[in-house]
C-alpha positions as CSV (number, residue, x, y, z in Angstrom):
1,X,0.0,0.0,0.0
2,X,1.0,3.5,0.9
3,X,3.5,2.6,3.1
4,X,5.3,-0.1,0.3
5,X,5.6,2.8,-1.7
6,X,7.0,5.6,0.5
7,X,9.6,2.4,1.2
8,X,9.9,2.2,-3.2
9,X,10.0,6.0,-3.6
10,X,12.9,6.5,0.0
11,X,14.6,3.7,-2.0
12,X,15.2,5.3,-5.1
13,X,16.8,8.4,-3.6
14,X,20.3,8.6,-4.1
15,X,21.3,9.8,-0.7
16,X,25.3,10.5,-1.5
17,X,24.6,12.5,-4.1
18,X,21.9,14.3,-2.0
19,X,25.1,14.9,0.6
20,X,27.3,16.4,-1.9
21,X,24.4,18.3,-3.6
22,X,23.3,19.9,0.1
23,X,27.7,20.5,0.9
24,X,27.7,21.8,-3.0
25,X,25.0,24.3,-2.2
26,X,26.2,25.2,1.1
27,X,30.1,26.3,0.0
28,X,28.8,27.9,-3.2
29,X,26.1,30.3,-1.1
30,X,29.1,31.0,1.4
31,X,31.4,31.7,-0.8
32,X,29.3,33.7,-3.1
33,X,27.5,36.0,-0.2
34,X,30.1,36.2,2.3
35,X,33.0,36.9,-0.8
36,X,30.4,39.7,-2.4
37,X,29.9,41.4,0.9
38,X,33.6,41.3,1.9
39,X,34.4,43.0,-1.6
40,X,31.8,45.6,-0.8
41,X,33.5,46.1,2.4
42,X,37.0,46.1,1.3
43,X,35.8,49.1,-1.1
44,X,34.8,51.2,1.6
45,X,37.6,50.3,3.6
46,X,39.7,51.8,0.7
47,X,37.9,54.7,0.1
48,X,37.2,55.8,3.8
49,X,40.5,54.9,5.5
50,X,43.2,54.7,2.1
51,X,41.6,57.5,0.5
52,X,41.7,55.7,-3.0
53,X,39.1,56.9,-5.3
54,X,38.2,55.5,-8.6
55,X,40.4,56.5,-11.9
56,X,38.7,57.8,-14.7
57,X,37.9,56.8,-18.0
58,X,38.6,53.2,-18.7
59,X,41.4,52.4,-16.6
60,X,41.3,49.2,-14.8
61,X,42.0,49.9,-11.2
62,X,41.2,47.8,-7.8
63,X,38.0,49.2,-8.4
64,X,37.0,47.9,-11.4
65,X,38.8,44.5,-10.4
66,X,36.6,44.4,-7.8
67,X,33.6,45.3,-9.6
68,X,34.4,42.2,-11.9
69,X,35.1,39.5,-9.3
70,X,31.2,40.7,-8.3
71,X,29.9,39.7,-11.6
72,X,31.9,36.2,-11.5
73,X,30.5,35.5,-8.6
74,X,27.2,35.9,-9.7
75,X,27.9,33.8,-12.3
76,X,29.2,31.3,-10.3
77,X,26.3,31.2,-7.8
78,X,24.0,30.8,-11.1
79,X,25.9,28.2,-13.1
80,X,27.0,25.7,-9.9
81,X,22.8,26.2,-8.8
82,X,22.2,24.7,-12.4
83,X,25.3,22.2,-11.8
84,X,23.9,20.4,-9.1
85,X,20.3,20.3,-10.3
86,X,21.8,18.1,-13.4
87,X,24.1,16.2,-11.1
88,X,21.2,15.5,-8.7
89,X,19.1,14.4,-11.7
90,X,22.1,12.2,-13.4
91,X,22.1,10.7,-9.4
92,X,18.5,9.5,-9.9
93,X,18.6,8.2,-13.6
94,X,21.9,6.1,-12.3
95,X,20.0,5.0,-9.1
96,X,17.2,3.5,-10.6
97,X,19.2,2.3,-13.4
98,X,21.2,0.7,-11.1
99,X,18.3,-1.1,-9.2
100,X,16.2,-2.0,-12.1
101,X,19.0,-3.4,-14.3
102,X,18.5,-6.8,-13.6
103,X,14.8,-6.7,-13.9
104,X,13.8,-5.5,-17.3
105,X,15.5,-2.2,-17.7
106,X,18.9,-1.7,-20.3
107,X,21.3,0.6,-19.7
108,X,21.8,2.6,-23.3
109,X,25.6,3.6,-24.6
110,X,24.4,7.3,-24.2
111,X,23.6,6.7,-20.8
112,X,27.3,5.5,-20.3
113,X,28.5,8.6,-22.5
114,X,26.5,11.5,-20.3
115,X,28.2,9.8,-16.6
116,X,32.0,10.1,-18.4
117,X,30.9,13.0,-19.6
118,X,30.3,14.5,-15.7
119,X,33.1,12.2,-14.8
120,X,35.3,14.6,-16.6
121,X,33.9,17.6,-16.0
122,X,33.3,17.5,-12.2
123,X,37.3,17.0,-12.2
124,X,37.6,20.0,-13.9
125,X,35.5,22.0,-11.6
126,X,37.3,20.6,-8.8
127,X,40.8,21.6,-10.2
128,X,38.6,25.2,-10.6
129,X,37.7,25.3,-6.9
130,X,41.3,24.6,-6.0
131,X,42.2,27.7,-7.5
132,X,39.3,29.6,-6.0
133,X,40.5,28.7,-2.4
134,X,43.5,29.4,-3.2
135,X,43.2,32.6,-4.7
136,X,40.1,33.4,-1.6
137,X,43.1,32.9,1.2
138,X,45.1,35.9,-0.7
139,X,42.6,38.6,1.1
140,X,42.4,36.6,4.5
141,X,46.3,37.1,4.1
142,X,46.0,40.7,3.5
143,X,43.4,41.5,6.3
144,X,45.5,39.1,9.2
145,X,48.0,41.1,8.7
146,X,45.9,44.5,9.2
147,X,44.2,42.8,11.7
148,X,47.7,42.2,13.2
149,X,48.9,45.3,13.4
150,X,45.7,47.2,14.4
151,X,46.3,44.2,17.8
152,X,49.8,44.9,18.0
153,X,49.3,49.0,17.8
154,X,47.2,48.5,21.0
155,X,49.9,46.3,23.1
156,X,53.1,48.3,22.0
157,X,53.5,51.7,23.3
158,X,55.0,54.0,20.9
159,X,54.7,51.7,18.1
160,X,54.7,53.2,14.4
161,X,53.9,50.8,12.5
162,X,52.4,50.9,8.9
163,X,50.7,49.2,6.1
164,X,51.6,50.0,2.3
165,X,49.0,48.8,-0.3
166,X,51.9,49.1,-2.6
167,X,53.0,46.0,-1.1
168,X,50.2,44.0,-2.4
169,X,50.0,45.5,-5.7
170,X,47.0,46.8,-5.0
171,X,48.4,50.7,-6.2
172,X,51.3,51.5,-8.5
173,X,54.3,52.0,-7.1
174,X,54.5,55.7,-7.9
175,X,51.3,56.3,-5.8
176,X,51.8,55.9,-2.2
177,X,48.7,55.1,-0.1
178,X,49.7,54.0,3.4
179,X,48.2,54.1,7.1
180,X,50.6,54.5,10.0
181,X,49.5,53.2,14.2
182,X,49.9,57.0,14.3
183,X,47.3,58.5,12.2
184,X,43.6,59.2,13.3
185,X,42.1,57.1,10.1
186,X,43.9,53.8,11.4
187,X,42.6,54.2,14.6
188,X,39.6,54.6,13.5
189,X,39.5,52.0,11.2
190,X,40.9,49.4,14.2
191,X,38.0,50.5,16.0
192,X,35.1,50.2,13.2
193,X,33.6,47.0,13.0
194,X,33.7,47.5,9.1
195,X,37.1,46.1,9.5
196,X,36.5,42.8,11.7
197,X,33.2,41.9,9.9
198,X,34.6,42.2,6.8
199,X,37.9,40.1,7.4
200,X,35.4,37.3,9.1
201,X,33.7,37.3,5.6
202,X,36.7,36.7,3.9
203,X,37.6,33.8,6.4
204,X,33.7,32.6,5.4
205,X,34.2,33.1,2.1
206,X,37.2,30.7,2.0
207,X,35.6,27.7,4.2
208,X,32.9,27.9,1.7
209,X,35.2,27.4,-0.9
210,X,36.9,24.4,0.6
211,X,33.5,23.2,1.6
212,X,32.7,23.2,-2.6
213,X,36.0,21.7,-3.4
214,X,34.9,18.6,-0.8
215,X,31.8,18.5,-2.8
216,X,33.6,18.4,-5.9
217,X,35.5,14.7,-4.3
218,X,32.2,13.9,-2.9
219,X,30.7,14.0,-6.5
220,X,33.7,12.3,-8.2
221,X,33.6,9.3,-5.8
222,X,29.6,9.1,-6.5
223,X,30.3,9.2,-10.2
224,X,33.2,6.9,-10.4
225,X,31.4,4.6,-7.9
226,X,27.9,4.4,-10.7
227,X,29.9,4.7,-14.1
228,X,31.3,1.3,-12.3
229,X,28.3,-0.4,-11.1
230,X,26.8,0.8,-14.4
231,X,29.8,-0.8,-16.6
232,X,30.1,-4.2,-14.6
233,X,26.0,-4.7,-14.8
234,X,26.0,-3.9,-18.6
235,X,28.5,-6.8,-18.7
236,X,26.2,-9.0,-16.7
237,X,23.1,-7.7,-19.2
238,X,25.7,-8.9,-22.1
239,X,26.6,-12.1,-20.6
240,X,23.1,-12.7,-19.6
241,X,21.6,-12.2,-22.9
242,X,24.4,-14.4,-24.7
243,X,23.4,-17.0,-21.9
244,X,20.0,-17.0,-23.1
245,X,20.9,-17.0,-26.4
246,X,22.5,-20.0,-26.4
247,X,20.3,-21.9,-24.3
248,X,17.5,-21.0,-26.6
249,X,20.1,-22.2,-29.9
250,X,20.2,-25.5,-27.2
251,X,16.8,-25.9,-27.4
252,X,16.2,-25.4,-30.7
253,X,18.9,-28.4,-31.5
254,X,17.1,-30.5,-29.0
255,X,13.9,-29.9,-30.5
256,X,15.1,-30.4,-33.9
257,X,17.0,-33.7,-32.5
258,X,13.6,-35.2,-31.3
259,X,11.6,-34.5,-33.9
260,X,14.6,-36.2,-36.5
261,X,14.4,-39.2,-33.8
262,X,10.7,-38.8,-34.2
263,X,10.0,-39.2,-37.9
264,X,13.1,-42.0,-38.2
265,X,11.0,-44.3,-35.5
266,X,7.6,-43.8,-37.8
């Protein structure tokens, strides 16, 4: 009854590609939220505290750099949302492929094609999310070491210390844009919360990263772990099917055998 077929339908869920899909969501959203608030906070860091302002005309300044690392982002939260729809969906064509093989159900060659196919291009967005992290722990660099010296201003008396954003290419090296422990702007950007809140981003922004590149694994073991079960029970469908054959061809002989020793007798 209704209760056979709740058991049927909680059966058919694949529940490891559920896990990676629900981590995959997770580290995507963190990454993408938590990175595009941190951006919008590291620009008004800049412009309150650095004084930077943005160049004119089409010159391609921190600005605009951070302007476009905004629109990848929202790229990036559109096409992984789309991702792990189709890898969800692949998960339940494979699961109940998988389950139903050895009842009446074939597994096509396209079938095979479409899970090397994601196979290949899961490892390829894993190798991508690699370089995200590493790329996301270049600002969590940047503001420990601002967070650092706003601590270290407190402790030391007498302590002038600075921060150059020539240092991290951030401004030519003609242009000099620096805060000293001495100046009124880095005490007051020590004592903003602009500052912490927008280095804890950062620091979000980079577990949700590494939680996308353990979805990534998770995904690749799931995939590798179906195109096998898939490949060895297409074997058994092929050596199954040859079995028949040739106990029909069997048969047939016997048949024809009996039917010789048959008519010889009359």
């Amino acid at each position: 009854g209704c209760f056979e077929c709740c058991i049927k339908c909680l059966g058919g869920i694949p529940y490891a590609s559920l896990i990676a899909t629900i981590l995959l969501y997770a580290g995507v959203a963190l990454f993408c939220g938590c990175g595009h608030e941190a951006l919008s906070g590291t620009v008004n860091i800049l412009q309150t505290y650095f004084e930077l302002t943005r160049a004119a005309g089409d010159v391609i300044d921190v600005f605009t750099m951070i302007d476009i690392f905004k629109y990848v982002i929202y790229g990036v939260a559109a096409a992984f949302f789309v991702y792990g729809i189709l890898l969800m969906v692949e998960g339940f064509f494979t699961t109940g492929a998988i389950k139903d093989l050895y009842g009446d159900f074939k597994i096509t060659t396209c079938g095979r094609c479409v899970s090397a196919w994601f196979i290949m291009l899961t490892y390829i967005f894993m190798l991508a999310w690699l370089g995200v992290t590493a790329f996301t722990s270049l600002p969590v660099y940047m503001y420990f070491n601002l967070w650092t010296i706003c601590r270290n201003a407190t402790v030391v008396d007498g302590a002038n210390l600075c921060l150059d954003l020539r240092q991290y290419g951030i401004v030519t090296i003609g242009e000099e844009k620096k805060v000293c422990t001495t100046s009124e702007s880095f005490i007051k950007m020590c004592d903003s919360n602009e500052l912490n809140m927008t280095f804890h981003l950062f620091i979000v922004a980079l577990a949700g990263a590494g939680a996308a590149v353990v979805a990534m694994v998770h995904y690749l073991m799931v995939l590798s772990a179906n195109w096998a079960y898939v490949k060895d029970a297409c074997r058994m469908q092929k050596y199954e099917d040859i079995k028949s054959k040739e106990e029909q061809e069997l048969h047939d002989i016997h048949s024809t055998r009996s039917k010789e020793r048959l008519n010889a007798y009359t």
